[in-house]
C-alpha positions in Angstrom: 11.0 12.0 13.1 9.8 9.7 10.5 11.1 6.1 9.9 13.8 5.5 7.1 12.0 4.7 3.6 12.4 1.3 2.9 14.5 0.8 0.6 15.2 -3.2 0.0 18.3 -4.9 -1.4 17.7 -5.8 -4.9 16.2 -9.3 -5.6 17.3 -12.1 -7.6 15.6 -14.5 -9.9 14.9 -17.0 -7.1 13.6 -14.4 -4.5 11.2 -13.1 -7.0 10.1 -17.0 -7.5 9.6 -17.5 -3.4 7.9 -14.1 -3.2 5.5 -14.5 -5.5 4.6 -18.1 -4.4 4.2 -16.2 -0.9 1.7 -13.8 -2.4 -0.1 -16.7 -4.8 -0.4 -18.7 -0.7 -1.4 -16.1 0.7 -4.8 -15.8 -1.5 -5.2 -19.2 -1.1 -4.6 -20.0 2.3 -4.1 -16.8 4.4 -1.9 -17.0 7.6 -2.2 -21.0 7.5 0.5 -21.2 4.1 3.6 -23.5 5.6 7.0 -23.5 4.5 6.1 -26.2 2.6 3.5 -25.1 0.2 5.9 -22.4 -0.4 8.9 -24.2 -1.2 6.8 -26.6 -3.7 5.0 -23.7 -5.1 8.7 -22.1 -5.7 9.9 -25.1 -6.8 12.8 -25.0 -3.8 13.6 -27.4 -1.0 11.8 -26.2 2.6 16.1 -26.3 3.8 16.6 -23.7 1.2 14.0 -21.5 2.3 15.3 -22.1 6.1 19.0 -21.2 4.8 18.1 -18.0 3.1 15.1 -16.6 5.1 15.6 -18.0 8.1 12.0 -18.6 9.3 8.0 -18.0 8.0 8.3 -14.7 9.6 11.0 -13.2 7.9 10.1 -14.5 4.8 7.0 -13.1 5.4 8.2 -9.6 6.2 10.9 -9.6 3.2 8.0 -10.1 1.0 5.5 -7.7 2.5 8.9 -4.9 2.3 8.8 -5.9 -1.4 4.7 -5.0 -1.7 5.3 -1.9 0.4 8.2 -0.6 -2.2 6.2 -1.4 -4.8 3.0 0.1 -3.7 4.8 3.5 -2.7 7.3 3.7 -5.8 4.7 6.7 -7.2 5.8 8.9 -4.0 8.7 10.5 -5.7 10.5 13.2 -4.9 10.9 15.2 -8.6 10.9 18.7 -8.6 9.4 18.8 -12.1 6.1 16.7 -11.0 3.3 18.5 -9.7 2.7 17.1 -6.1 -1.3 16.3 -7.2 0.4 13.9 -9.7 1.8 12.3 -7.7 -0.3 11.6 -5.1 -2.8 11.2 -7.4 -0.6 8.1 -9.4 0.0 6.6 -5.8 -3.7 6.7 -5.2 -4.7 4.8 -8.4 -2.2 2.3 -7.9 -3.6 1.9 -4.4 -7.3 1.0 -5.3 -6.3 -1.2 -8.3 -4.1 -2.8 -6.2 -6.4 -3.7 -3.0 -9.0 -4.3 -5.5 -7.4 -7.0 -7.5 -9.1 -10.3 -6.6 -6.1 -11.7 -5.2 -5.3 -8.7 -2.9 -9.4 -8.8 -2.2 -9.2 -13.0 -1.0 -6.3 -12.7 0.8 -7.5 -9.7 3.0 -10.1 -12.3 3.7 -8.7 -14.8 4.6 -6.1 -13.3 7.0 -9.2 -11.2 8.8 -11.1 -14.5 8.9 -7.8 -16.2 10.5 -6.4 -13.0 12.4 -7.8 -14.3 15.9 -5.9 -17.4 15.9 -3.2 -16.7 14.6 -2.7 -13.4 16.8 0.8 -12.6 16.6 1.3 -13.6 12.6 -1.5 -11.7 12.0 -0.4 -8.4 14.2 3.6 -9.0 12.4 2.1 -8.8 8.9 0.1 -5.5 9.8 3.4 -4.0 10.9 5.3 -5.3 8.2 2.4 -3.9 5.6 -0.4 -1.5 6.5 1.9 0.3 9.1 5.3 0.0 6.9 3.2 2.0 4.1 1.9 4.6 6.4 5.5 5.2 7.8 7.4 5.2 4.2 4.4 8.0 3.1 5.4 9.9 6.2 8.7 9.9 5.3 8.2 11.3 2.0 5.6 13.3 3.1 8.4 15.2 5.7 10.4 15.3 2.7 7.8 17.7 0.6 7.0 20.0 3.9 10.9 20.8 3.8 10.9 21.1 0.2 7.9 23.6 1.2 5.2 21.4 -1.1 3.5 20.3 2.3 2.5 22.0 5.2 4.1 21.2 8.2 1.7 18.8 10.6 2.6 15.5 11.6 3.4 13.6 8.5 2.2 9.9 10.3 -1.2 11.3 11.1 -1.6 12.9 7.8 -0.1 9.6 5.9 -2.6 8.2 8.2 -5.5 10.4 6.7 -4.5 10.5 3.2 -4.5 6.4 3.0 -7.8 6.2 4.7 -9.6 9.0 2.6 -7.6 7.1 -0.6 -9.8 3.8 0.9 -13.0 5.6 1.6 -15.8 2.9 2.4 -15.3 1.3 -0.4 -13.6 -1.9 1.0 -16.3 -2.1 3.7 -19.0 -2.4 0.6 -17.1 -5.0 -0.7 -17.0 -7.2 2.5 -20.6 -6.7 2.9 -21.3 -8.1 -1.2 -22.7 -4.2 -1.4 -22.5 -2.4 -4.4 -19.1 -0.7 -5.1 -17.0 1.0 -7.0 -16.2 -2.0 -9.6 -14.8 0.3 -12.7 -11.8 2.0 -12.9 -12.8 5.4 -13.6 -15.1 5.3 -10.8 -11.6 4.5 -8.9 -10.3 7.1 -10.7 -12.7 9.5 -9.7 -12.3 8.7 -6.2 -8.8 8.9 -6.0 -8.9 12.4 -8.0 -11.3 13.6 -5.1 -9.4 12.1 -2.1 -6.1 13.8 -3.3 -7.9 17.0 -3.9 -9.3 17.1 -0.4 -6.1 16.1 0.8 -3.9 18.8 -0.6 -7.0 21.4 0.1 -6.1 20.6 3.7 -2.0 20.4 3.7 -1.1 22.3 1.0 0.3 25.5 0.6 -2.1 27.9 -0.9 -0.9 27.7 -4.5 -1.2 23.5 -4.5 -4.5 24.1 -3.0 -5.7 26.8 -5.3 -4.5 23.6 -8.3 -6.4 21.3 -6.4 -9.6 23.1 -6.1 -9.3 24.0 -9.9 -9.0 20.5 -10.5 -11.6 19.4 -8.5 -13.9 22.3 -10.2 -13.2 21.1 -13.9 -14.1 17.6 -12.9 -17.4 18.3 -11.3 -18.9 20.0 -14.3 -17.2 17.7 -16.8 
């Protein structure tokens, strides 16, 4: 069975300052950021940040629950939306997300620190990569009982859907090779990633408006 979507408490004025200080380090400085970088970029006492998060690891995972609701708020569950849609909006948001210089230098700098600093590094995959994965699981059990899906194992096939979304694209970049730096080359992708998807895990009908999709855009 699928984790629970996350679903985190709402956030104040001051979390939203701490957070986004958190994401600013982060691009900046990777794993290395201290409590005390982020409570001067926050504009907080380091005691504050003690007293309400407890320690780096928790504010680290409060903020990375905060990216993963964001970056999975297209997966709604709305009767009236055609499933393509909306895979096809959280696939967008996806690549113009990870492709945001920021997002871009601080996957950097956390693969380039990753070996020594093992277990941060291995806490922030769980908290983001894998929390992602498990939250489009969960929605994705959601649509096969809503019969929109066919039914598989909805973590493999979050699994397959975020990795076809990613293509090679991120390994071009990493390797200063030429890539898909426009948005409706993106765009494009993402169109031809949700097509394949649904193709595969779709009943026939969602297929059959995949394919036509995919059809009209070829010869466009």
């Amino acid at each position: 069975m699928p984790n629970p979507p996350i679903s985190p408490a709402p956030i104040d004025a001051r979390d939203e300052r701490v957070f986004e200080a958190v994401r600013e380090l982060l691009a900046k400085q990777g794993i290395r950021l201290s409590m005390d970088a982020v409570a001067a970029a926050a504009g907080c006492s380091k005691q504050t940040l003690y007293s309400r998060y407890g320690c780096k690891r928790e504010l680290l995972r409060q903020a990375m629950q905060l990216h993963v609701s964001t970056a999975t708020a297209a997966l709604v569950v709305d009767e009236d939306k055609p499933l393509r849609q909306i895979l096809l909006d959280f696939a967008v948001g996806y690549l113009e997300h990870r492709n945001k210089p920021s997002a871009r230098r601080t996957a950097q700098l956390i693969g380039a620190s990753a070996h020594e600093f093992r277990d941060e590094a291995q806490y922030m995959y769980r908290g983001s990569s894998e929390a992602l994965r498990n939250h489009v699981a969960e929605w994705m059990h959601t649509e096969m009982l809503r019969g929109r899906l066919n039914h598989d194992d909805p973590h493999f096939m979050a699994e397959l859907l975020v990795s076809m979304i990613a293509g090679q694209d991120f390994e071009r970049q990493r390797f200063h090779a030429p890539h898909r730096d426009d948005p409706q080359d993106r765009r494009r992708w993402a169109e031809f990633a949700t097509d394949g998807f649904l193709r595969a895990f779709a009943p026939a009908h969602e297929a059959t408006t995949a394919s036509n999709k995919n059809n009209t855009r070829s010869f466009s």
